[in-house]
Backbone bond lengths (Angstrom), bond angles and torsions (degrees), N, CA, C in turn:
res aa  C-N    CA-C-N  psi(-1)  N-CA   C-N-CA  omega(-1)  CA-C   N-CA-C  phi
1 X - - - 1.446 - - 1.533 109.36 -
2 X 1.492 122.66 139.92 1.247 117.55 -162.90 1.716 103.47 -102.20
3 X 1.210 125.09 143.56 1.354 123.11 165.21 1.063 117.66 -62.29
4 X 1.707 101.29 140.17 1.562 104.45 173.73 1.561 116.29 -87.05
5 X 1.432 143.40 134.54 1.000 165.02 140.59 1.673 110.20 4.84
6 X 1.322 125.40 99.85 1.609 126.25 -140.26 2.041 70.21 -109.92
7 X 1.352 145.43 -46.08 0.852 120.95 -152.07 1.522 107.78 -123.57
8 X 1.119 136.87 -164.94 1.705 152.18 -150.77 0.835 90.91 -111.56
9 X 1.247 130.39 150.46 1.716 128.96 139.40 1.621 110.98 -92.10
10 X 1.265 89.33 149.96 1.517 105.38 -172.27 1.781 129.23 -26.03
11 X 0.929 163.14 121.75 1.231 166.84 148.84 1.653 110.35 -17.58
12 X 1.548 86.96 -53.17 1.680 109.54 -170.07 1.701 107.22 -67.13
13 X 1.249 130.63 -178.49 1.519 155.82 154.58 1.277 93.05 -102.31
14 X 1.523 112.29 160.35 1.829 118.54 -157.44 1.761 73.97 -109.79
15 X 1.643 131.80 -13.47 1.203 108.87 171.21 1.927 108.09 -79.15
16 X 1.161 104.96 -27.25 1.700 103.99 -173.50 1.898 115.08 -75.62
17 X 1.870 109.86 -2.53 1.049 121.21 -152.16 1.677 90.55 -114.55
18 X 1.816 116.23 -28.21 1.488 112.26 178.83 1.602 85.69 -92.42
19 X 1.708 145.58 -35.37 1.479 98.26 175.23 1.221 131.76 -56.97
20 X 1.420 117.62 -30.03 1.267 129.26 -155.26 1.697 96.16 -64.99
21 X 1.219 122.73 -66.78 1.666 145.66 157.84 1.895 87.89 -8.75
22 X 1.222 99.17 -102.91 1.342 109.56 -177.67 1.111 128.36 -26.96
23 X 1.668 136.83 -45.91 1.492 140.38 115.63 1.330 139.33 17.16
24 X 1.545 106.09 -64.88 1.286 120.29 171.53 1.214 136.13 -60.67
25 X 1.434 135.05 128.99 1.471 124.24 -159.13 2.141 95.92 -65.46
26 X 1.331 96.08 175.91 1.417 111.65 162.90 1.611 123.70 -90.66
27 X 1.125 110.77 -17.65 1.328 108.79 156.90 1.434 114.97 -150.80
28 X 1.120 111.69 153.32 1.770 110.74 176.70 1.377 103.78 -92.64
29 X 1.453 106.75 164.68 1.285 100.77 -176.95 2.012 95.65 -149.58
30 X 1.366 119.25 105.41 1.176 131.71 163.76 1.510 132.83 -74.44
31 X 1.198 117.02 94.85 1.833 111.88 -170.34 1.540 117.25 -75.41
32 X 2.044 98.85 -7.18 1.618 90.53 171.09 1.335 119.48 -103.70
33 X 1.761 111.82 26.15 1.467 114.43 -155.61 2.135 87.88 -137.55
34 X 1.145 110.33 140.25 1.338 110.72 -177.46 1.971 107.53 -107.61
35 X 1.418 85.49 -2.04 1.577 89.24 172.44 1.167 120.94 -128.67
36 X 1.878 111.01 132.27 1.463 111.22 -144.98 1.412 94.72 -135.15
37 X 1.614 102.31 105.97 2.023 122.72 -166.59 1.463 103.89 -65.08
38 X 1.493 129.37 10.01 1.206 146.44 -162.71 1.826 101.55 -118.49
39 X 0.835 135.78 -16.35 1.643 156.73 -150.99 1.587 101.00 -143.55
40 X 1.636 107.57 85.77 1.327 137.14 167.78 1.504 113.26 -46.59
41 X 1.453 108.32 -31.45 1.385 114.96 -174.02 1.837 107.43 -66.27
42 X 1.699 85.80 -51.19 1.740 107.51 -173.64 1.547 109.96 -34.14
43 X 1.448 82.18 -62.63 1.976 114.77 -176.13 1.647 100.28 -32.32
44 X 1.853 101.19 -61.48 1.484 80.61 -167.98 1.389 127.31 -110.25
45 X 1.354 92.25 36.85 1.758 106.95 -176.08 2.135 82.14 -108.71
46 X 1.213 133.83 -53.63 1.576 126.92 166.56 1.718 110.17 -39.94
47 X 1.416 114.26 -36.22 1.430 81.88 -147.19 2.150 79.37 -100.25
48 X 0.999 126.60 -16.49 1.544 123.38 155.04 1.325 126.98 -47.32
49 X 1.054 117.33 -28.30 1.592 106.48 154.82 1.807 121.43 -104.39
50 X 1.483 105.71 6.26 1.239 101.37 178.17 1.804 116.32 -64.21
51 X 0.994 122.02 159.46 1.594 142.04 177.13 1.707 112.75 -103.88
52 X 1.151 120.06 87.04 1.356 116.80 -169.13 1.975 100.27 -104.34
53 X 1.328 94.92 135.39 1.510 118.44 -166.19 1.291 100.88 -101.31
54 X 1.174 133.13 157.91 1.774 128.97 137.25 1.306 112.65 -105.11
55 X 1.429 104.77 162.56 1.557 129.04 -143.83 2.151 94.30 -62.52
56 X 0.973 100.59 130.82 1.426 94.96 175.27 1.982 104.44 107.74
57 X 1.009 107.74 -6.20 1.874 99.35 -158.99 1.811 76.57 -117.87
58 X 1.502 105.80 138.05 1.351 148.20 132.16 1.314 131.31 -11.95
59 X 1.432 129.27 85.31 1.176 129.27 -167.29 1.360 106.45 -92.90
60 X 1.502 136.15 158.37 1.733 135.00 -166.23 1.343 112.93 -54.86
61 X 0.692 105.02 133.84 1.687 123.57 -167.70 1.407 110.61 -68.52
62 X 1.323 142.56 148.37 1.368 147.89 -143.55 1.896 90.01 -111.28
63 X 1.602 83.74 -48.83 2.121 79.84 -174.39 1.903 104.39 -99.87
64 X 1.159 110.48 -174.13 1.463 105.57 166.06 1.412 115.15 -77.56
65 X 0.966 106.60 147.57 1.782 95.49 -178.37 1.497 113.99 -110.44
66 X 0.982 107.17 135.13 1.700 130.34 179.54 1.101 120.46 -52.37
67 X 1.494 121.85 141.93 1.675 132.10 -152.11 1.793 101.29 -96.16
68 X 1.797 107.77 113.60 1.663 91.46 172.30 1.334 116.66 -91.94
69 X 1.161 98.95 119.46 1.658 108.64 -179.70 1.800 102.83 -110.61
70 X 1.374 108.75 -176.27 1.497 119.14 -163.49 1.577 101.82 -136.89
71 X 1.311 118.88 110.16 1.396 113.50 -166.89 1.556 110.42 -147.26
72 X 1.385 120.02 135.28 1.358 118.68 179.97 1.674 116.74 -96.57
73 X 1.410 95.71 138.69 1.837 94.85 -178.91 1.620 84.12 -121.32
74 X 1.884 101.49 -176.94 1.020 126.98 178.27 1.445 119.51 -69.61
75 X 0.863 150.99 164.29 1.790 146.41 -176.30 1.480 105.27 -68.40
76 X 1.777 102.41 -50.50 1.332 120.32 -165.21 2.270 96.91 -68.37
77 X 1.181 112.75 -20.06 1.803 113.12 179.39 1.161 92.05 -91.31
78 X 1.267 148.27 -7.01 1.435 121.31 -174.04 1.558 91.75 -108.44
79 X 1.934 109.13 -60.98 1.718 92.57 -178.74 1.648 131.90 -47.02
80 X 1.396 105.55 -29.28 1.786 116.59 172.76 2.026 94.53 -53.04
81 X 1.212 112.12 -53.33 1.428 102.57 -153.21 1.665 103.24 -82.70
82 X 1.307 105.57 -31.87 1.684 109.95 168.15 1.649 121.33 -38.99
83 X 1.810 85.03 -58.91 1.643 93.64 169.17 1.337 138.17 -49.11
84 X 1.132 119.05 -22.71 1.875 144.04 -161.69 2.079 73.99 -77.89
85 X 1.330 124.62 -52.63 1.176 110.94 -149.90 1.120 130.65 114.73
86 X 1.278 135.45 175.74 1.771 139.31 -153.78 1.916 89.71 -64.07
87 X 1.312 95.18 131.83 1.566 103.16 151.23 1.925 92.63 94.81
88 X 1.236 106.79 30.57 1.793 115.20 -173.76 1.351 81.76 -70.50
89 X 1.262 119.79 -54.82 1.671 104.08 -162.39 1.790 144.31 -57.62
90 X 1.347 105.46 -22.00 1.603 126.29 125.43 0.962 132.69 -53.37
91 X 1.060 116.75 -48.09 1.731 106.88 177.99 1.803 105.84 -67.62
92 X 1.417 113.89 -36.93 1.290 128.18 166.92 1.803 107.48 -42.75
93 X 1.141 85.37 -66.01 1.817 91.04 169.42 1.450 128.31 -53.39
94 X 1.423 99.12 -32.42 1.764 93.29 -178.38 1.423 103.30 -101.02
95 X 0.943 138.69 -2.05 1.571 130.03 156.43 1.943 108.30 -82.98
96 X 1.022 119.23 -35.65 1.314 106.06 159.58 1.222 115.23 -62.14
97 X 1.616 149.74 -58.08 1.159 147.14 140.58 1.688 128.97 3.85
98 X 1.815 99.41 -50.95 1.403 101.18 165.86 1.236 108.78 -84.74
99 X 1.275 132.98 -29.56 1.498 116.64 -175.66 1.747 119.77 -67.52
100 X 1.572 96.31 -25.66 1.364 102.64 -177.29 2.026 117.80 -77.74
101 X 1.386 84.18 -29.65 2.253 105.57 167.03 1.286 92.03 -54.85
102 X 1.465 134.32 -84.79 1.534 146.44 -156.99 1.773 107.02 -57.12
103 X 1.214 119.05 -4.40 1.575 109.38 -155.64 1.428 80.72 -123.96
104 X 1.664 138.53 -44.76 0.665 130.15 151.24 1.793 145.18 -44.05
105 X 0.806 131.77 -80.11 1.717 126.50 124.86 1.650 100.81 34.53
106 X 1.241 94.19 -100.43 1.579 110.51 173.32 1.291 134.12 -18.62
């Protein structure tokens, strides 16, 4: 059974596709861009300070990020804050937050 044809053929003539080629400058040149993909030097002075991640890992965080610690409360502080509903654990946080403003203060 023969495959069916997954893509288009061109719009262009392969003669309207070598002027176009031929046409085109040899390098571009952007005055609102300070990095120029044409400038070998650029290339590898950008990608020397780049930070390369793999897929899944954590790039620097925008806010400070919050300390996980492991801490026991009373049944009656966790069911009170359970009850309030989705997102108790912030609100958990920002009443510790105020208690720590007011105690501080002081």
């Amino acid at each position: 059974m023969k495959r069916a044809r997954t893509s288009k053929p061109s719009a262009f003539s392969k003669e309207q596709i070598a002027a176009a080629l031929a046409a085109a400058p040899e390098k571009v040149k952007d005055s609102e861009c300070p990095y120029d993909p044409n400038d070998a030097e650029a290339v590898d002075e950008y990608w020397a300070k780049a930070k390369i991640r793999l897929p899944g890992q954590r790039g620097p965080q925008k806010l400070p990020t919050k300390v996980a610690v492991t801490v026991r409360y009373s049944p009656e502080v966790v069911e009170y804050f359970k009850s309030t509903g989705e997102g108790w654990q912030t609100r958990m946080n920002e009443a510790l937050q105020q208690y720590v403003k007011r105690h501080r203060a002081a």
